[in-house]
N, C-alpha and C positions, 0 to 999 in steps of 0.2 A: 146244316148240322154244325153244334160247337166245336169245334175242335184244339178246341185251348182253354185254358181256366186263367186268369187274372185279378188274384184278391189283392182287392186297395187297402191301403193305408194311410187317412187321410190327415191333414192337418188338424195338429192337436189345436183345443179355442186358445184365446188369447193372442200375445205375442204384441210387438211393438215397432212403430215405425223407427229405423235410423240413419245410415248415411246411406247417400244415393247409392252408390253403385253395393250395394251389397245382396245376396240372394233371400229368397223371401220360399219356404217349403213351400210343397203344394200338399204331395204324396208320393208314396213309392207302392211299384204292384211288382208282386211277386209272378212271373211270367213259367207257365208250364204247358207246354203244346203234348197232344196226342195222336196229331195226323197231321201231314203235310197242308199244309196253308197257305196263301197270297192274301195278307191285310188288304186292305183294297187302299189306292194310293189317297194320300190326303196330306196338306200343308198346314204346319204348327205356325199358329198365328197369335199367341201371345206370353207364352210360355217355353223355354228351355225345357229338352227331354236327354237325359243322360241314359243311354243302355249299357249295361255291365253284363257282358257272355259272361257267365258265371261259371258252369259246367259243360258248355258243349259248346260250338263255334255259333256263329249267329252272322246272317247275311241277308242283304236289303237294299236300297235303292235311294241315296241323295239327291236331290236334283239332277238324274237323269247318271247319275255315276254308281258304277256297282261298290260296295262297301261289303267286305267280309273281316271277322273279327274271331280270332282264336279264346281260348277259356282264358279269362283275367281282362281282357283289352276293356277296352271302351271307346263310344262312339257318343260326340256330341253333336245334338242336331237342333240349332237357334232357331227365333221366331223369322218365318217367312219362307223356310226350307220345304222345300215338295220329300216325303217320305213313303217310302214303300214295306213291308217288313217282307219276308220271304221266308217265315216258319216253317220246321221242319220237328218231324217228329220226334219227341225226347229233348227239343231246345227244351231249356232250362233258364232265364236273365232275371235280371233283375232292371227294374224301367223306373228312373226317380224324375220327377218333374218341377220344377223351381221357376219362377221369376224373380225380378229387380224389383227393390222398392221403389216407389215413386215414380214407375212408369219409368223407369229411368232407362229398361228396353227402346224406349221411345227415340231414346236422344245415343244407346250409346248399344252396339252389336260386338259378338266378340271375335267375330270373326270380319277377315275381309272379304270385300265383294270378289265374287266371280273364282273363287279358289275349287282346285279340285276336292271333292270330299271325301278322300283320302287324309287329306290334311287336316279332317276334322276328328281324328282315330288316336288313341292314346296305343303306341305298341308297348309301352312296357309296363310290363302285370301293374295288377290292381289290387292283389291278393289281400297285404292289411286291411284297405281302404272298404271292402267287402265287409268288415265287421261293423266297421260305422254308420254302413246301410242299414245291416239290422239291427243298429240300436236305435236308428229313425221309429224303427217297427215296434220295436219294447216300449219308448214312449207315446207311440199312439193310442198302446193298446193300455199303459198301465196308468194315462188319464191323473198321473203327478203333477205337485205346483211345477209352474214355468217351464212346462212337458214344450209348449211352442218355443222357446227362447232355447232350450236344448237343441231341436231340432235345425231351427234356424243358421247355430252355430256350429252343426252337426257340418251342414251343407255350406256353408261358408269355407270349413276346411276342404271339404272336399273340392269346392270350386278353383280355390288356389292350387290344392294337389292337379289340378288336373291343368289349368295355365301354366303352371311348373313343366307338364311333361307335353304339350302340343308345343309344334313348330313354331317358332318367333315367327315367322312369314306368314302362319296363316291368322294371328291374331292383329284384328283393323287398327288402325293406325289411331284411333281417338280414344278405342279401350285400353292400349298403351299408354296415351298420353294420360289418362284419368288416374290410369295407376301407377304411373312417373309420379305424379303429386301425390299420391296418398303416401307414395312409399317416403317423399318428403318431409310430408308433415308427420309419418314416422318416426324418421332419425332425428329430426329437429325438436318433434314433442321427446324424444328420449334424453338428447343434450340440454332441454331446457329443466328436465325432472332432476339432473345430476345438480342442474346449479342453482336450485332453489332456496338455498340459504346464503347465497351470496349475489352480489354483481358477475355479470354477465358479458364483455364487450361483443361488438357486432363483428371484429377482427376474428375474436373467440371462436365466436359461431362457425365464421366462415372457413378457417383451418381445420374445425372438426368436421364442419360438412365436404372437405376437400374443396370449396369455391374461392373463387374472387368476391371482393364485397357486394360488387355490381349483381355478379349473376345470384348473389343470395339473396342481395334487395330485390331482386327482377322474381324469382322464383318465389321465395315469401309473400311476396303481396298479391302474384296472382294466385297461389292456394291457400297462404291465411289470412288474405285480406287484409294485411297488414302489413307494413315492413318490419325489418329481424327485433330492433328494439322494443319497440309497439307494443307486435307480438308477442316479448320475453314478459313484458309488464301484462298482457294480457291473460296469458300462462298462469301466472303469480294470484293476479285479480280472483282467477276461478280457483284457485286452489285455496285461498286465503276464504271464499264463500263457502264453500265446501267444510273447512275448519272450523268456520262459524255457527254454519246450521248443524253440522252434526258431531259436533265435539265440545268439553266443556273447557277448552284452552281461553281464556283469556284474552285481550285485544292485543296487548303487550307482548304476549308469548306468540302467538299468530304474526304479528310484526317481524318477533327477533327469529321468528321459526322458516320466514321465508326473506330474511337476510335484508330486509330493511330498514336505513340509517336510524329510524326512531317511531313510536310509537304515535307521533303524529305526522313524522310523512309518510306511513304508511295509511292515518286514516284520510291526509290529502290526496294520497294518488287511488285509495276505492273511492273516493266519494266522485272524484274526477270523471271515473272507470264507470260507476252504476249509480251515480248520481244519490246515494246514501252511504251517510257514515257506518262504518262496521258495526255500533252499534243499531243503529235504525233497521240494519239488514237481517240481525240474532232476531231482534224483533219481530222482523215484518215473516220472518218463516219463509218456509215454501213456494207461499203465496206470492212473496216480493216480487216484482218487475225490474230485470237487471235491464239498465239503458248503458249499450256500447256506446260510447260518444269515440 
């Protein structure tokens, strides 16, 4: 016999690949039982499942750990987790499913090994965060441009609202470090936007990032692949393309716009940069091939 109803809400088409570690929709189902029920047990094996007790309390079974959740809480349960649900009549949740771009589940879990799953439970309410579920729902159903790229960024906040409020301890020790750098290249993409019409020193940087030179060269180059200087010129490079293809500024204004001594070294250091003169780049469109040298 049924005893629960579960309408999906699936990924809207479209939508686009981008940085690794970011969440990718799947669906969300709207979860309403009618009689006591035992899901029968089963392990999520490549997909994140976030449950939201919405109206009634909601309890289940982690990797062999009882998990109960009052109205607002949430419970995260990653790929590889053994899950149970333990329905009761008049549960009421909401159940949203997401993975990582690029397989990046592969390389990177959010939790650490061997933690009770306990620690995998948000205690404090979730009450706003409840409207942005069902706006996942409004754009699956209302089939608008870039309905996936909403969605995506729907769960994207939600994923940080929810790293925000789990234990520092139960989050693995490499999904920290991934996100030590992003927060990085952050602050450092933010200091570099402030000083785009002028010189930059690498001192600069490193007072406003609160570092030593050392650990901001050490830091920059393993998340931007470059060191601070490099980097600021590289910043510069992409914003100055950017200006080219999709604005009618000038080579000269484009120059003096991102604080370059002169109208030709700035077009020595893109040619340097993508191996075309800013002219050849207006040119070549969209189509162009930037080479990072």
């Amino acid at each position: 016999m049924m005893t629960f109803r579960a309408q999906a809400f699936p990924r809207a088409e479209g939508g686009t690949t981008a940085l690794p570690l970011r969440p990718r929709y799947r669906d969300l189902h709207h979860v309403h039982v009618d009689a006591d029920f035992e899901f029968p047990l089963h392990q999520h094996m490549r997909y994140y499942e976030v449950v939201l007790a919405r109206h009634t309390p909601y309890s289940c079974t982690v990797n062999g750990g009882e998990v109960v959740l009052q109205p607002d809480q949430l419970l995260v349960i990653q790929p590889g987790d053994w899950h149970q649900d333990h329905f009761r009549k008049g549960d009421r949740h909401l159940v949203l499913h997401f993975e990582f771009y690029d397989d990046a589940v592969n390389a990177f879990t959010l939790f650490a090994r061997d933690i009770p799953s306990t620690l995998q439970v948000c205690r404090e309410p979730f009450t706003d965060e409840a409207a942005w579920l069902e706006t996942l729902v409004e754009e699956a159903e209302g089939n608008a441009a870039h309905a996936a790229e909403v969605q995506d960024c729907l769960v994207e906040a939600l994923l940080w609202r929810i790293v925000r409020k789990l234990p520092v301890e139960a989050l693995s020790p490499r999904f920290q470090q991934h996100t030590a750098g992003q927060d990085f290249c952050r602050r450092l993409g933010r200091i570099f936007r402030a000083a785009e019409q002028r010189d930059l020193s690498v001192e600069e940087m490193a007072q406003a990032m609160h570092l030593s030179r050392r650990q901001l060269t050490e830091l920059c180059t393993r998340w931007m692949g470059a060191p601070p200087a490099r980097a600021f010129d590289e910043h510069k490079i992409r914003q100055a393309r950017r200006l080219l293809l999709n604005t009618p500024m000038l080579v000269k204004d484009v120059s003096f716009r991102l604080g370059f001594k002169n109208p030709y070294h700035f077009s020595r250091v893109f040619k340097r940069h993508t191996g075309l003169s800013p002219a050849q780049m207006r040119q070549g469109g969209d189509d162009t091939m930037v080479r990072w040298s």
